[in-house]
N, C-alpha and C positions, 0 to 999 in steps of 0.2 A: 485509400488513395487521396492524395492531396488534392482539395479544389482550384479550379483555376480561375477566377473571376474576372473578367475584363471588360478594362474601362475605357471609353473611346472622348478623349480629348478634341477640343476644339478645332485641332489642326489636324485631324483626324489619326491622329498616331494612339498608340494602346497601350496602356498602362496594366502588366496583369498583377492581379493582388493575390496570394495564397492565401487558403484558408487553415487556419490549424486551431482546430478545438479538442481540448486536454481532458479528457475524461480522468475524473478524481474520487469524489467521496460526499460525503456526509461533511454539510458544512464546516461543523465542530470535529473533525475530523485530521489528522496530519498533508493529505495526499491533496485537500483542499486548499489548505494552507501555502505547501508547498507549489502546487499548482495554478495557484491564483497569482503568486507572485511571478513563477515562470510566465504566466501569462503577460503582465506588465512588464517586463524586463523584455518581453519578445516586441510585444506592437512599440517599445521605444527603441531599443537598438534594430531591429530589423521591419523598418518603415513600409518593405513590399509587400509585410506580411500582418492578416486581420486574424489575434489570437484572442480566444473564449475559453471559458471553465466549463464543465458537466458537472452538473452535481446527480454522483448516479451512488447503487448499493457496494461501489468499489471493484474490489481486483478482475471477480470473473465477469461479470459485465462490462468491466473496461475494456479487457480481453475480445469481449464477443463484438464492443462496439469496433475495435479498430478492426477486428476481421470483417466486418461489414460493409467498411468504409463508414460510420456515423462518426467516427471522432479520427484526428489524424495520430495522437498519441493517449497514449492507457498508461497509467501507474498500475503496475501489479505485484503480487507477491510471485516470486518465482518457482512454487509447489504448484500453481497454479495452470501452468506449462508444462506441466505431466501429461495431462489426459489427452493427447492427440490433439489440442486444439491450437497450435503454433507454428503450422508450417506453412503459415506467407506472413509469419512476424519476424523483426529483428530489433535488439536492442539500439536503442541510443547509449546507455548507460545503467549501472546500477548505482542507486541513490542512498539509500541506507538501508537498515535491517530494520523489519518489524519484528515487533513481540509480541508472543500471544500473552495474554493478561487473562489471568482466572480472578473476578473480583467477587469476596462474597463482602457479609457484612462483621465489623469485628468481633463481634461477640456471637459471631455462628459457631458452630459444630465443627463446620468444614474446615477439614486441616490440607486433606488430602485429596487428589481424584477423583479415590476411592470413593469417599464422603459424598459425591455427587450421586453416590444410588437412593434411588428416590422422592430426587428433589427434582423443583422444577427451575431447571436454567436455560438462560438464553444461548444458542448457539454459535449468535450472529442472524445479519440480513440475507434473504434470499440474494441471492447474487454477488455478497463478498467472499473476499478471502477468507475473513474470519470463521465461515461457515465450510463450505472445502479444509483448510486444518481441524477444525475440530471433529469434522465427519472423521477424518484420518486416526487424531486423537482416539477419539471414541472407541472406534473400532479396534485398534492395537488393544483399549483399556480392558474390551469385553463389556461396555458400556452402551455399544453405539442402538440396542432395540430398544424399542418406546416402552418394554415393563421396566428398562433400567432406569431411566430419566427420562421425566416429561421436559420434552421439549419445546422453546419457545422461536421462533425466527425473527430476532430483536434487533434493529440497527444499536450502534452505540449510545443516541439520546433518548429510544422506549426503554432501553435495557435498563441506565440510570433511574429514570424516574420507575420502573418496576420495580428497582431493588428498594428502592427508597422507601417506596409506598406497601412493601412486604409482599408483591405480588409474585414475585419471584426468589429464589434462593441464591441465586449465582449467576453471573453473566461472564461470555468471553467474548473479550475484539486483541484483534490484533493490528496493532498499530507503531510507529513511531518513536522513540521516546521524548518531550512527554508528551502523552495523549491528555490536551484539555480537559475533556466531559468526564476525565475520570480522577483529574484535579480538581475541579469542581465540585465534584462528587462531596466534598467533604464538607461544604457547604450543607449538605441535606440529612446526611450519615456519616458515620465513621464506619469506612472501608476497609478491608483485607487484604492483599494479594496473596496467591497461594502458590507456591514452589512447583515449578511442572518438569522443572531438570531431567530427573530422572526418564524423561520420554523421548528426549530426541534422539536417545539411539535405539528405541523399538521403532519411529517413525522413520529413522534413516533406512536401517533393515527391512521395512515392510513397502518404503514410498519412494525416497528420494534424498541424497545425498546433501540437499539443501538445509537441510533440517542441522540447527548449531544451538549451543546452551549460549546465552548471555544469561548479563546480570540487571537487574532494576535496583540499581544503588536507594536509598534510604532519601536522597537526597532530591531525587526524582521527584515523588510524591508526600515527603513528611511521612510516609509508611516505614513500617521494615523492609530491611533488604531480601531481595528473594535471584533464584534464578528460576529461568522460563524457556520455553521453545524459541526459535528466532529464525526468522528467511529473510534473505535477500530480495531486496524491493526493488523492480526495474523501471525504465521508461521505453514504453514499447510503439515500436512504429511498424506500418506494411513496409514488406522488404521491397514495394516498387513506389517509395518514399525517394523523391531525388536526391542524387546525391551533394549536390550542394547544401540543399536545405537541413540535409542529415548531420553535415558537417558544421553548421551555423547552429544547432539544436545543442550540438556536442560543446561547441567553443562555451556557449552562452551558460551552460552547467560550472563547467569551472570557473571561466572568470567573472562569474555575476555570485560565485558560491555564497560570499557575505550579506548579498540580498536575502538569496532561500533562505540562509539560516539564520537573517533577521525576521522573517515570514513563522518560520521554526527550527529550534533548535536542531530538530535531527539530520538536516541538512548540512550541517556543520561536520558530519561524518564523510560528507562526498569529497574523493581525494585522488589522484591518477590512479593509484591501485586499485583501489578498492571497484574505480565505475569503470573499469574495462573488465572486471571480474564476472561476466553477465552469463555465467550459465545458468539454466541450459539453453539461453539463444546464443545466436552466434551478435559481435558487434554489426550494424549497419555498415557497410560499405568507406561511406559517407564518413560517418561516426570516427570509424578504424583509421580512417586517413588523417583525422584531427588528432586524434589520440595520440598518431605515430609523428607528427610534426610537432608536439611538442615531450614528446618521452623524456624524463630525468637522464 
């Protein structure tokens, strides 16, 4: 629920101030990026309103915070929105697609999935999306018990520095494209990504319809080109979010676009099609009325 803050002026009339704090990610992270700048872009164009970051483990814990009321909007993957835990949310928008990223090191073994039996990879952080997909993963692969892979529960900056330092064999996040810390990466080691294509139609079959192949062009990271799993990334708000304020969340998305996707590139994907595309929520109220006053 949106806070209501109120300030009592000298002439005794009241000022109220919203609060809106954006539940994101991992500093190095896209949702952070993304979210920091929504932030700025909010407390400048809409002056009534006091907007803050979260730096939390991402998608499901953003998820759990807005259900809580602890944040008024959550960045989440929309796989995420499966499990019964969405029915007092609505979308603002969908933002772009994450990709899951299988990164090992280049001169590993692993070619394949498969190749994950008996290594020890990161799964993701307790509480991201990245870890719910790959739970999904796992389990279609016949992978998901701990004799197949030792598991690790790595945000994206232990995960790097584990692979780096040989503590581990593989890490997965899902994120953005591009994902910093795994540009970076090459700085320390020479990295991999590994082709996961072949999986998004045993996850669509077994989970959810969300589940799409993209591509990680060459150009992304100085890697080889690969394809990978891919979901659709929302901005989620309580559906008892005003509607006004729904409607100002919605405008500030498209016409501030060249901000976000100065903040990062994958912002530059958000387009009228694509951000009213929000299943499986339905659009906010709020949101739908913005959308429909400026429709192509």
């Amino acid at each position: 629920m949106v806070v209501l803050l109120a300030a009592t002026g000298c002439d005794g009339g009241e000022v109220e101030q919203r609060q809106i704090r954006i539940a994101t990610g991992s500093t190095t992270a896209v949702y952070y990026a993304v979210g920091s700048a929504l932030a700025r872009i909010i407390e400048r164009d809409l002056p009534e309103v006091d907007a803050s970051v979260q730096v939390t483990a991402a998608s499901a814990e953003n998820v759990a915070r807005v259900n809580r009321g602890d944040a008024e909007i959550g960045f989440t993957q929309a796989d995420i929105l499966d499990d019964g835990n969405s029915a007092n949310l609505t979308a603002i928008a969908r933002v772009y697609d994450d990709l899951l990223h299988l990164i090992v090191r280049a001169d590993s073994p692993i070619r394949t999935l498969a190749d994950l039996r008996g290594r020890r990879v990161s799964v993701g952080a307790k509480g991201s999306g990245t870890e719910v997909t790959v739970k999904r993963l796992l389990t279609v692969a016949g992978l998901a018990s701990p004799e197949a892979i030792q598991q690790e529960r790595m945000g994206i900056d232990d995960s790097s520095a584990a692979l780096a330092d040989g503590r581990i064999d593989a890490f997965f996040f899902s994120g953005g494209l591009p994902v910093g810390r795994i540009a970076d990466l090459r700085a320390q080691v020479a990295p991999r990504l590994v082709d996961l294509s072949e999986w998004a139609e045993p996850l669509r079959d077994a989970y959810s319809d969300a589940y799409v192949v993209r591509d990680v062009p060459t150009s992304t990271y100085g890697l080889g080109a690969v394809s990978t799993v891919a979901v659709p990334n929302l901005l989620v708000v309580s559906s008892t979010m005003p509607d006004d304020l729904a409607y100002e969340l919605a405008r500030l998305l498209l016409e501030r676009r060249d901000e976000l996707a100065a903040a990062h590139p994958a912002a530059e994907r958000l387009d009228f099609r694509s951000a009213i595309a929000t299943a499986p929520l339905s659009l906010h109220p709020g949101a739908a009325r913005y959308f429909k006053s400026v429709k192509p």
